[in-house]
N, C-alpha and C positions, 0 to 999 in steps of 0.2 A: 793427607797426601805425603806428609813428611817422612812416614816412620813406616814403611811398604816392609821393612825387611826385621824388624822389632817382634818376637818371638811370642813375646807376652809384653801386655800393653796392662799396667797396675791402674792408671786414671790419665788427664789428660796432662798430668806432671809429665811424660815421657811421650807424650802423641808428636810435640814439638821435635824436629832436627837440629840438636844442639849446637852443630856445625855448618849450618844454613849461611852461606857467602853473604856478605853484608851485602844491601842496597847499594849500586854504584852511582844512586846521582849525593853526591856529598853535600847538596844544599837542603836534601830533606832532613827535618830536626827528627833529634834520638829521640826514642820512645823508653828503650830500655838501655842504662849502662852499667855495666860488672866492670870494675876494675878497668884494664885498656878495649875491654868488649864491647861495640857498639851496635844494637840493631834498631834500623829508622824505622820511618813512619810508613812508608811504603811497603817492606816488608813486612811487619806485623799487623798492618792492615789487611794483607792479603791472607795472611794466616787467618785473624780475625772474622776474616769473611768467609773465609772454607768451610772453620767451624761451626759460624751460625748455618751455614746449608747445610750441611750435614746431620745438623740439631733441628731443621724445618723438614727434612728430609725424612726424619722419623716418625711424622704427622703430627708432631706438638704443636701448637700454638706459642709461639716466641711472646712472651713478655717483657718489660720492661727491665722487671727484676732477674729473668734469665739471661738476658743480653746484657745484663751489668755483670751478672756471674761467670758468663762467659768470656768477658773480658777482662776481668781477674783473672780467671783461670789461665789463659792465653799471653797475660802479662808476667805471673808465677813460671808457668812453662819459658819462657824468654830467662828469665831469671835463672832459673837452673841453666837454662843452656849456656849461658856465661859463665857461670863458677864452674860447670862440667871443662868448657875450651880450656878455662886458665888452666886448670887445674892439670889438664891430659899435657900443657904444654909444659908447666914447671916439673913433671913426671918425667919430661923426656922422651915422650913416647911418640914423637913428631916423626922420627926418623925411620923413612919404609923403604921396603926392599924390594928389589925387580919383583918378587913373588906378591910382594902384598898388592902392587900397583897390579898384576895381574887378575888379583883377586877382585881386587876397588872394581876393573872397567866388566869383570863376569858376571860382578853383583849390580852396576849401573845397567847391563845387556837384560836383567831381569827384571832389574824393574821400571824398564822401561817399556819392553813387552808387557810387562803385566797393566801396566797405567794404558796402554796401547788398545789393548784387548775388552778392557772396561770400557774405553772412549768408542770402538765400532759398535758395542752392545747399543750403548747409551744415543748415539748415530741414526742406528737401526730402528731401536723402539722410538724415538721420539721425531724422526724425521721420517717413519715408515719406507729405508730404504731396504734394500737387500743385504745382508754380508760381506755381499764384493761391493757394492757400491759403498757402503759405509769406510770401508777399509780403504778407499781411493780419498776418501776427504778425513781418515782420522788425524793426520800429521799437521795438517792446516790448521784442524781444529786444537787440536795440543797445542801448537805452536803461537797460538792465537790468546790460550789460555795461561802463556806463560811456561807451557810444559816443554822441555826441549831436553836433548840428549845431554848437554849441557846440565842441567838442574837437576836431571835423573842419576847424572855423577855425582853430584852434590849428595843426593838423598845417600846413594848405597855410600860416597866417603865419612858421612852422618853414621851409616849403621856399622860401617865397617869400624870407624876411633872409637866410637859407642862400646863395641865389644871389646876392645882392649885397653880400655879403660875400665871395664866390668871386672876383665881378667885381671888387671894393675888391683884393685881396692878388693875384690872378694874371690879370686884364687885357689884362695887358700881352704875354701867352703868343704865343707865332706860332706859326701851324699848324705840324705835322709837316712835312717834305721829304717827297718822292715813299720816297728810300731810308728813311726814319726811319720813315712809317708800312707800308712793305712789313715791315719787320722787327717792327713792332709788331702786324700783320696772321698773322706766321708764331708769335711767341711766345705770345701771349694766345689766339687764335682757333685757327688752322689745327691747333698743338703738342698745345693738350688735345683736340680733335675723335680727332686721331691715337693717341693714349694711348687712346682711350677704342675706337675702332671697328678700328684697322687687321688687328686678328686676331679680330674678333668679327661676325661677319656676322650671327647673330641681333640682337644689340643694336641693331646700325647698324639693320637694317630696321624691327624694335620701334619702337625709338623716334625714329629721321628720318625713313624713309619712309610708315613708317604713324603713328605718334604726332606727326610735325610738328616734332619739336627739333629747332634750328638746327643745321647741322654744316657745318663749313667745309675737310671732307675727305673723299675720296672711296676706299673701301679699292681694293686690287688687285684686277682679273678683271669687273668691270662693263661690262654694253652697253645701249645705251637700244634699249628695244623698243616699237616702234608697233605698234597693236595697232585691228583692226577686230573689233568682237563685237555679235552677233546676238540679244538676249537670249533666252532661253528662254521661251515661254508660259508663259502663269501655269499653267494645267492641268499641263504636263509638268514645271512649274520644281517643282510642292508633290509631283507623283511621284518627280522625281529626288529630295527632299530625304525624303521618306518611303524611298525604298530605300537611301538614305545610310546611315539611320540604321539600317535593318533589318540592311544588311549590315555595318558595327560591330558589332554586337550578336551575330549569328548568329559573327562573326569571334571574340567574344569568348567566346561557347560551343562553338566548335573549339579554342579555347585550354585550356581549361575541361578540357571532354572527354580529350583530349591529354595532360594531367598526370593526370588520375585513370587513363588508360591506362598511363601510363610506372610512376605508381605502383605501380598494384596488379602492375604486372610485373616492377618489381626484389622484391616482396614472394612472388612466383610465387604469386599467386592469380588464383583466376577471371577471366578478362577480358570474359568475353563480354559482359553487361551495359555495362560502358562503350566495347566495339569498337563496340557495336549505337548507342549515343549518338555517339560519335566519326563513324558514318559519316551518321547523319540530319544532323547538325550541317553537315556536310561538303556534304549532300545540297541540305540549305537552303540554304547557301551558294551552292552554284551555279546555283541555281533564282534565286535575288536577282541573281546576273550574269546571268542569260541574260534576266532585264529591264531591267536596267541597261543592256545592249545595245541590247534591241529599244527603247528609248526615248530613245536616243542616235539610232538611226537613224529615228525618225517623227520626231525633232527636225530632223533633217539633210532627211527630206525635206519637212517645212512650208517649210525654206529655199531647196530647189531653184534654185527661179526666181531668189533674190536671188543665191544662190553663183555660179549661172551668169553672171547679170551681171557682176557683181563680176569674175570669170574675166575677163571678154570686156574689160571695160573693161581692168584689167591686161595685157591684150594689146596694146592700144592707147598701150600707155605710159602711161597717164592716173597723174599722183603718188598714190601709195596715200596719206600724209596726206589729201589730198583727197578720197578716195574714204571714206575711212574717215570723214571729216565730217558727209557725206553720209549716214552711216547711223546718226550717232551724237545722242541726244537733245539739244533744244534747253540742258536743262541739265546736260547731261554737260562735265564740265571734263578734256578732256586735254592731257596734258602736251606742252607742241611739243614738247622733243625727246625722248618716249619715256618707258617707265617704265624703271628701273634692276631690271637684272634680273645674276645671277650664278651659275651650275652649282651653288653651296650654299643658295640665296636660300631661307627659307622662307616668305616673305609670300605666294605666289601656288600657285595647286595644282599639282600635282605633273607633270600633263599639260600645262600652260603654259608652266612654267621648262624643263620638257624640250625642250620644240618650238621657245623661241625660242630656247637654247642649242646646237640642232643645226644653226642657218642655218651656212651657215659661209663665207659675204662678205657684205659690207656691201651692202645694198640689197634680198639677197635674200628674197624672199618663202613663208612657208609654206604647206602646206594646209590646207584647214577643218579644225580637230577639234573635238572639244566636252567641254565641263565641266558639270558641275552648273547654272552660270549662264548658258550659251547655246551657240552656234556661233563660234571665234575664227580669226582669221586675221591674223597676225605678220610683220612686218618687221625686220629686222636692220638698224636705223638709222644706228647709230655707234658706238663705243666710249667710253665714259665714260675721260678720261685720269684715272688714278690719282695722288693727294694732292691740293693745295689746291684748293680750288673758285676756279674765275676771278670778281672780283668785277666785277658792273655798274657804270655808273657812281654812279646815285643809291647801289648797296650802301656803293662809293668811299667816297662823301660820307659816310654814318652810319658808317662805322669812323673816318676821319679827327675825327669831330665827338665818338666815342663818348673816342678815344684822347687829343684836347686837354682834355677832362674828367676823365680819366684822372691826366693831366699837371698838371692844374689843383688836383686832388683832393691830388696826393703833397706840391706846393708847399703847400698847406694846413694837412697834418699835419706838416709840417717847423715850419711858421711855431709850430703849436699848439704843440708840443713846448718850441718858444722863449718863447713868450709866457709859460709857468707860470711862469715863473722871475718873474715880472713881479707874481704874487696869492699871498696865502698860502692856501694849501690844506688841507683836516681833509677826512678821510673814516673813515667806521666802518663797515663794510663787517658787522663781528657782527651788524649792527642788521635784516638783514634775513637774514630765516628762511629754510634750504633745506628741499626735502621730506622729507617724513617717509620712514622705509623704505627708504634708500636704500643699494645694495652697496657 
């Protein structure tokens, strides 16, 4: 919670707000002291306990030895934050101007909204209220937890000296070279994308194509598919999705059947009763495809007249992106160059990833067929070139700006390193409690 407005986060050396207001009850004992910098038991307790949720939050099982780590960590973090204050104070850098103090309460207004925003989510899912109701007991709940508009100053007066003190010690930084940040582009970004997808096609689609995570790598055997579709009437769209689920079902009582058959037959008993189940099941089943069918083609023929166009115009050469425009709703967002599609891909049905991975040239176009969601018709657009994703210019710009912060960040912790040498140091690290129960 400390560090809302912190650009790039290096470990949890910098998670801590180096500028965090001491504890105001003066009888709790110090945990950590820098030089004349005091932070109690109270406060790093509370920090202490953030991080362990945050670290349980991730579904790890907390051990012993992780919640002693944690609490190093969280006592080093303190640590820096004192030699950071001395340090911003004997710089001189104390001294702010009507603009900066304008800036402090812009950047307190965000992240306080933003802490605000998380707390009705979290309201919502775990107390099953509405939005609006949530957002009627978020402030209570903030407030209850310590969060107040008050502390939320604290945080952005944290990120706001934080930054000019970055600027005070590493300033004087010059961008990356074109080579310097291409290799900082392949080690940080492109290397873990890769690690992470280049043999995992579910995950990749999971979580980039459908879940939205950044990845800056592209696996082997992808084509970008354009894609015109028809949607299906609301009438035949709640028939298809009712026989969907008829025929799962009926699938899953031929399964059913099927084992009580095999059974009772390595047992050599009676089978008839479960032959007589076995072949209704079997029976229903295909009485569910031969509607599945007939409503695949009244869907085909409500489109007729569009497919035929659509045909006629493709004959005319007319660019299928544009054609596909043309049919596609005001707020439909597609992709220019296509969706990412792959012979393993599981994000899209099964009749989809088939039909676009049978084009077999670029350009070429398929037939109508149809899905559960309507009538589609596929393009074979281009081939997705496999490993790093080419970056735009503006992307350029926020890797280079992400990597001098980066570089700015290491000069920092080098300087901090040096500066202790400079305050005498006490930390008692016994003084705050880990959880209870732990392996």
């Amino acid at each position: 919670m400390k560090h809302f407005l912190s650009c790039f986060l290096l470990d949890v050396f910098f998670v801590v707000a180096f500028f965090a207001c001491a504890a105001a009850q003066q009888e709790e004992l110090v945990v950590v002291r820098v030089g004349v910098r005091l932070y109690r038991q109270g406060e790093v307790q509370r920090y202490f306990d953030q991080t362990v949720s945050l670290f349980e939050q991730s579904g790890a099982e907390l051990t012993s030895s992780d919640a002693a780590r944690l609490r190093s960590s969280v006592i080093t973090s303190f640590v820096a934050s004192g030699v950071m204050e001395n340090k911003f104070n004997e710089f001189g850098l104390g001294m702010f101007t009507d603009e900066d103090n304008a800036r402090i309460d812009e950047l307190a207004d965000a992240v306080y909204a933003q802490a605000r925003a998380v707390c009705v989510a979290q309201i919502a899912q775990e107390y099953g209220k509405t939005e609006e109701e949530a957002d009627r007991y978020a402030d209570m709940f903030m407030e209850l937890n310590g969060y107040t508009r008050v502390y939320a100053r604290g945080q952005a007066l944290s990120a706001f000296m934080e930054e000019k003190l970055l600027d005070y010690v590493a300033g004087d930084l010059q961008p990356l070279t074109d080579a310097e940040l291409n290799a900082y582009y392949q080690e940080n970004l492109v290397e873990p994308s890769r690690q992470l997808y280049a043999n995992d096609v579910a995950a990749f689609e999971t979580e980039v194509l459908y879940g939205g995570q950044m990845s800056c790598y592209i696996p082997e055997g992808y084509r970008y598919i354009r894609q015109l579709m028809l949607p299906a009437p609301a009438d035949i769209a709640q028939k298809l999705t009712d026989n969907q689920t008829a025929r799962e079902e009926a699938d899953a009582r031929i399964r059913t059947a099927s084992n009580r058959l095999y059974g009772l037959s390595a047992l050599a008993e009676d089978t008839t009763g479960a032959e007589a189940e076995y072949a209704a099941a079997q029976e229903a089943y295909e009485a569910l495809e031969q509607e599945h069918e007939a409503l695949i083609a009244q869907m085909m023929a409500h489109y007729s007249a569009d497919i035929a166009a659509i045909r006629e115009a493709l004959a005319q050469g007319q660019n299928f992106a544009d054609i596909a425009a043309q049919y596609a709703g005001e707020a439909a967002e597609i992709p220019e160059e296509g969706y990412l599609v792959c012979k393993d891909s599981i994000l899209y049905a099964e009749e989809f990833r088939d039909r676009a991975m049978a084009l077999e040239h670029i350009g070429d176009v398929s037939e109508p067929f149809a899905t559960s969601l309507g009538i589609h018709i596929v393009e074979y657009a281009s081939d997705a070139k496999a490993g790093a994703v080419a970056l735009t210019g503006e992307q350029r710009e926020a890797v280079a700006e992400a990597a001098l912060l980066a570089e700015k960040y290491e000069l920092l912790q080098d300087r901090i390193k040096i500066w202790q040498k400079d305050y005498e140091i006490e930390t008692h690290p016994e003084l705050i409690a880990l959880p209870e129960d732990l392996t």
